[in-house]
C-alpha positions in Angstrom: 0.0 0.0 0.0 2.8 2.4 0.7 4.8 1.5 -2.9 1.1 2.7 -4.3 1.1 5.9 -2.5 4.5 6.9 -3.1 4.6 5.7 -6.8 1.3 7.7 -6.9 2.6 10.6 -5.7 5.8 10.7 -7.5 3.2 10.2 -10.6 1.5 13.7 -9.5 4.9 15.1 -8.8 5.8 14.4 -12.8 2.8 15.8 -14.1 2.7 18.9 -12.2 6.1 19.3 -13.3 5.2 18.8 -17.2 1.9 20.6 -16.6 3.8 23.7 -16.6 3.5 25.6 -19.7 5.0 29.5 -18.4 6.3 30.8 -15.3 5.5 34.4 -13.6 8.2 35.9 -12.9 8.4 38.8 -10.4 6.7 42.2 -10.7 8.8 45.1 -10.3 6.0 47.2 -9.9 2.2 47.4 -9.2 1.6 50.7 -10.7 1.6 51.7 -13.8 4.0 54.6 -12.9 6.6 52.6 -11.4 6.5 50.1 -14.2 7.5 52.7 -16.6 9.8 54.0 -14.2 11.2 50.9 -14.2 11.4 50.7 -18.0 13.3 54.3 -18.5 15.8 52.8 -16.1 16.6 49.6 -17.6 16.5 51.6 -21.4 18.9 54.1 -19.9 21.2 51.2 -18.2 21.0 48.7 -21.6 21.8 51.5 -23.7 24.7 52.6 -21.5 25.9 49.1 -21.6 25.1 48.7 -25.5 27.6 52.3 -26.0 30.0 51.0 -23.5 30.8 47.8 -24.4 30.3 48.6 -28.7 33.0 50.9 -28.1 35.6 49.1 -26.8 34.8 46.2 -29.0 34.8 48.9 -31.9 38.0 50.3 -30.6 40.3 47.0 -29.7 38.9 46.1 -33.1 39.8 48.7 -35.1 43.4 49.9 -33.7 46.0 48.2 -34.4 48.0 49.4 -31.4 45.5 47.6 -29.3 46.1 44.2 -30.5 47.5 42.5 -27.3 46.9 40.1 -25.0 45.0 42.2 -22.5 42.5 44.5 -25.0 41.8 41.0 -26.8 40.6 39.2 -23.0 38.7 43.2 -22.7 37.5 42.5 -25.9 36.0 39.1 -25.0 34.9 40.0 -21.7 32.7 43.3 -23.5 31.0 40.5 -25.6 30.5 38.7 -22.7 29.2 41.8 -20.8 26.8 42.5 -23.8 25.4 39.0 -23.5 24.2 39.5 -19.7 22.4 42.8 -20.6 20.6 41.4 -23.6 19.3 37.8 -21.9 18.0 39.5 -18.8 17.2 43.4 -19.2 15.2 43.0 -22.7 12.1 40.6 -21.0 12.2 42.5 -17.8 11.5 46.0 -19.9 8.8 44.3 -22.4 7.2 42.9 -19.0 7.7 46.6 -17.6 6.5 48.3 -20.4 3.5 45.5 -21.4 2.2 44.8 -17.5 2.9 40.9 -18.0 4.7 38.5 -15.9 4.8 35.8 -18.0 7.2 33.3 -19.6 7.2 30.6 -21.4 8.7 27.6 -20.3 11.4 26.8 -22.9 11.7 30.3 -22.9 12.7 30.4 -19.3 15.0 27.6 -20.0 16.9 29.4 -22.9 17.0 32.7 -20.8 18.7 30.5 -17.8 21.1 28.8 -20.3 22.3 31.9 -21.8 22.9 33.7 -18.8 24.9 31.2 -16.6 26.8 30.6 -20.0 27.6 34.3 -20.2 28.2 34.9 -16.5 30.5 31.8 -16.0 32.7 33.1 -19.5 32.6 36.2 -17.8 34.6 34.3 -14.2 36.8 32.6 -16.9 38.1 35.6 -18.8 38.9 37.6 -15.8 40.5 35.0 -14.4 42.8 34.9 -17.8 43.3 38.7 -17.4 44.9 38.7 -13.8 47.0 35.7 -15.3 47.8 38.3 -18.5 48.6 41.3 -15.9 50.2 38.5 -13.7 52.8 37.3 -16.3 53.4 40.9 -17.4 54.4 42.4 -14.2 56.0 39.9 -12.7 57.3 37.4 -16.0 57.8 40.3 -18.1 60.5 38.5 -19.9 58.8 35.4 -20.6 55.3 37.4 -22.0 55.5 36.4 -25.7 55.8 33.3 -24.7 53.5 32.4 -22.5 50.6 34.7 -23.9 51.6 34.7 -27.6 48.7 34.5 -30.4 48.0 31.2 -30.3 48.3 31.1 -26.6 45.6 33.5 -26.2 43.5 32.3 -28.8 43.4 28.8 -27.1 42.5 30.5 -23.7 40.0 32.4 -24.7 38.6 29.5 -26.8 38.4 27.3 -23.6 36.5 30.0 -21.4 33.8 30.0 -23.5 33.7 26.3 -24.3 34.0 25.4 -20.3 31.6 28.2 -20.2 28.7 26.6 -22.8 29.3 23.1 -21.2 28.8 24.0 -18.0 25.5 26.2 -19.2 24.2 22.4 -20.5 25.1 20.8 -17.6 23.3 23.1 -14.9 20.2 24.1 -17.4 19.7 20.5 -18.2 19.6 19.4 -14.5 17.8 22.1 -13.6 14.9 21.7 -15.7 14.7 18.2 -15.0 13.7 18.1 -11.5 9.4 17.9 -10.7 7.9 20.9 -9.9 5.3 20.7 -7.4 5.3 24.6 -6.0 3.8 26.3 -8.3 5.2 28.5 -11.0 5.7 31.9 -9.8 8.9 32.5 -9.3 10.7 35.6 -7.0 13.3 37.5 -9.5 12.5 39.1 -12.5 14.5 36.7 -14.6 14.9 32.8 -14.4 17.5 31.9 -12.0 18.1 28.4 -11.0 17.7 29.8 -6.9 14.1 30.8 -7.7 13.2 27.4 -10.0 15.3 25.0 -7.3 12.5 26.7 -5.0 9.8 25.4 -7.0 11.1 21.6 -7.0 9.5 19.1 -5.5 11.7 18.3 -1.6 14.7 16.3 -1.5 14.7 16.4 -5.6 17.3 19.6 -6.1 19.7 18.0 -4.1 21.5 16.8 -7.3 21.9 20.0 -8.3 22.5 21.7 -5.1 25.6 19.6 -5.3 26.4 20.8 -8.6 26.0 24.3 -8.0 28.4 23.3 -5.2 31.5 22.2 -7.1 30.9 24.8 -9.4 30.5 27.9 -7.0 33.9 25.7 -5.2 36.1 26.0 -8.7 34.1 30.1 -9.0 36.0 30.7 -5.7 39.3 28.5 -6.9 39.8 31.0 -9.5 39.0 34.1 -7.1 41.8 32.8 -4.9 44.3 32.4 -7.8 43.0 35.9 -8.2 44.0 37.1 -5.0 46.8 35.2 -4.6 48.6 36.5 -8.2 47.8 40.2 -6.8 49.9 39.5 -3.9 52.6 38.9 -6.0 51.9 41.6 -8.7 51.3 44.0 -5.6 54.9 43.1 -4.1 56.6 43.7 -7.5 54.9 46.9 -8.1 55.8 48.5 -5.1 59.5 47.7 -5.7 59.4 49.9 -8.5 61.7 52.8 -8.7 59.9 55.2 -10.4 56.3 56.9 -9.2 54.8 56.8 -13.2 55.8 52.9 -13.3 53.6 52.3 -10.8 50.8 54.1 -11.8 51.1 52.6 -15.2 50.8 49.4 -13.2 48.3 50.3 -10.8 46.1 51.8 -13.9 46.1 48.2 -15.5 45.7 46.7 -12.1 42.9 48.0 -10.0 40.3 48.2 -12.7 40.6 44.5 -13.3 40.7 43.8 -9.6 37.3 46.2 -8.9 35.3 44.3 -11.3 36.4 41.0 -10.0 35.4 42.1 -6.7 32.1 43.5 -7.4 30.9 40.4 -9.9 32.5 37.5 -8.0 31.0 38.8 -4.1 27.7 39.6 -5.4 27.5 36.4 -7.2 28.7 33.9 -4.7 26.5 35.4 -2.1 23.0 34.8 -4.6 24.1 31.3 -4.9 25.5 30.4 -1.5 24.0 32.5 0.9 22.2 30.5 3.7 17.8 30.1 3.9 17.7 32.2 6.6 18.9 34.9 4.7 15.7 35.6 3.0 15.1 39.3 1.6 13.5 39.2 -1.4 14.1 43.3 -1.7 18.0 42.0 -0.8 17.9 39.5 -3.8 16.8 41.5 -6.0 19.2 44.4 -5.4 22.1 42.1 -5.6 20.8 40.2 -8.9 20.7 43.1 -10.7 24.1 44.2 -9.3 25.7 41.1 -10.8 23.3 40.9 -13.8 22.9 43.8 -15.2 24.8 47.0 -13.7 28.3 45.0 -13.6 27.8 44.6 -17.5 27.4 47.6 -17.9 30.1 49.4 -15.4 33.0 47.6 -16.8 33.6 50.0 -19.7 33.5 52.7 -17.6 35.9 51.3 -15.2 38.1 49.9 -17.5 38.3 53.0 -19.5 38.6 55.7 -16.5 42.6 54.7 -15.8 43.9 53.4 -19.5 44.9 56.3 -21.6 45.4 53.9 -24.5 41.8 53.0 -24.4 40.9 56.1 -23.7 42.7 57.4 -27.2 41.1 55.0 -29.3 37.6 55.3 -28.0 38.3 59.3 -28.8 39.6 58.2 -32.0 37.1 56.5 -33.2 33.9 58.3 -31.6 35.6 61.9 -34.0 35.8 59.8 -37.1 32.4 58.8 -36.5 31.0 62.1 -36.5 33.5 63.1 -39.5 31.8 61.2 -41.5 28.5 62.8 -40.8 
């Protein structure tokens, strides 16, 4: 009698699970002011993001001067940028803009793939570019070697691989488990958090453990991180000369503030403990990682690095030359 009930049960667990055709995400607003608000501020953040990152794309593209090891990881890392912008902020200002809460279920599942594929290339090319700072400061001699062409080419080639793969691998487990809460779930994008939530007990385990190893090997390469800092930090401040160690610090601290900002607000939406539970706190931090991070990192890349700087002028006056 008890193998009925519990193969009955699992039974209903399965087809509330495939029953699900959309999920709700969460409202931003409930008036029609606030929505559009809303809307104006994701426009205005997108479209800085969209000029940000098109520029230094544009600009390590175009001048030849830039073609090195660390504007071709910038480069990457923009595209990367772009991609977080465009999977989350788009639904979340048609929602703002149309007063829905909807999405479809495959769509849900696309919008989780792409993200966690952009944000984990995103952990893997800054990792590369406090290697690339690492082995210029402190290996200076042996930098063509160890980041020539091809070098980079096959590093950058194997963050977004590892990157796509481990998308697959959390978005197919994810999706899955049964789902026997409901469908509403508390950001205003899909987020495996919010859909583990919505699985049926003891089932997200699996991929609790998953998250697990990979939030361990997030924070292995945030301690290579700090760890090659140390050693780029001691080097630096054996420097003779004051302008050698701005140049340094210019290349230096932009990297290290964007590492800071994405990795700490990204570990803590995936690891913090249940009785942390703000949903005003989650969503302040989701969009910190998400959305303004993307669209920062021009700016704080650009503030210190007169090269960049140059080219981005450069470029932005032969624009308007030619109208």
């Amino acid at each position: 009698m008890t193998f009925l009930t519990d193969a009955h049960s699992k039974k209903a667990q399965m087809s509330n699970s495939s029953s699900i055709s959309y999920f709700l995400l969460l409202a931003l607003a409930d008036t029609r002011q606030l929505q559009l608000l809303h809307f104006c501020l994701f426009l205005g953040i997108s479209l800085a993001a969209l000029l940000g990152n098109g520029l230094i794309i544009s600009a390590v593209a175009c001048g030849h001067h830039l073609h090195t090891p660390m504007f071709f990881f910038l480069l990457n890392l923009a595209l990367s940028d772009l991609g977080c912008i465009c999977t989350t902020v788009p639904k979340a200002m048609h929602n703002s803009l149309w007063d829905t809460r909807n999405i479809s279920y495959a769509g849900c599942a696309a919008q989780l793939f792409i993200l966690v594929f952009f944000l984990g290339s995103e952990l893997s090319l800054l990792t590369i570019m406090c290697y690339d700072r690492y082995v210029s400061i402190c290996k200076p001699l042996h930098y063509e070697t160890l980041l020539g062409s091809r070098a980079c080419a096959h590093m950058a080639a194997a963050a977004w691989a590892s990157a796509f793969l481990n998308a697959l691998l959390h978005t197919a487990n994810t999706f899955s488990l049964p789902l026997c809460h409901g469908n509403v779930l508390g950001q205003f994008y899909c987020e495996i958090p919010q859909i583990l939530k919505l699985s049926c007990s003891k089932s997200y385990f699996r991929e609790l453990g998953l998250l697990a190893v990979i939030t361990c090997l997030g924070l292995g390469c945030f301690m290579f991180i700090v760890f090659s800092y140390v050693q780029i930090f001691r080097v630096v401040l054996r420097i003779p000369s004051e302008q050698g160690r701005h140049k340094a610090f210019s290349t230096c601290l932009p990297h290290l503030a964007v590492v800071s900002l994405f990795v700490l607000t990204a570990t803590f939406t995936y690891l913090k403990p249940p009785s942390v539970f703000s949903p005003s706190l989650d969503l302040v931090v989701s969009v910190l990682y998400s959305v303004v991070s993307p669209a920062l990192n021009p700016l704080i890349y650009s503030l210190r690095n007169h090269e960049l700087q140059a080219a981005m002028r450069k470029l932005i006056t032969g624009i308007f030359q030619k109208h």
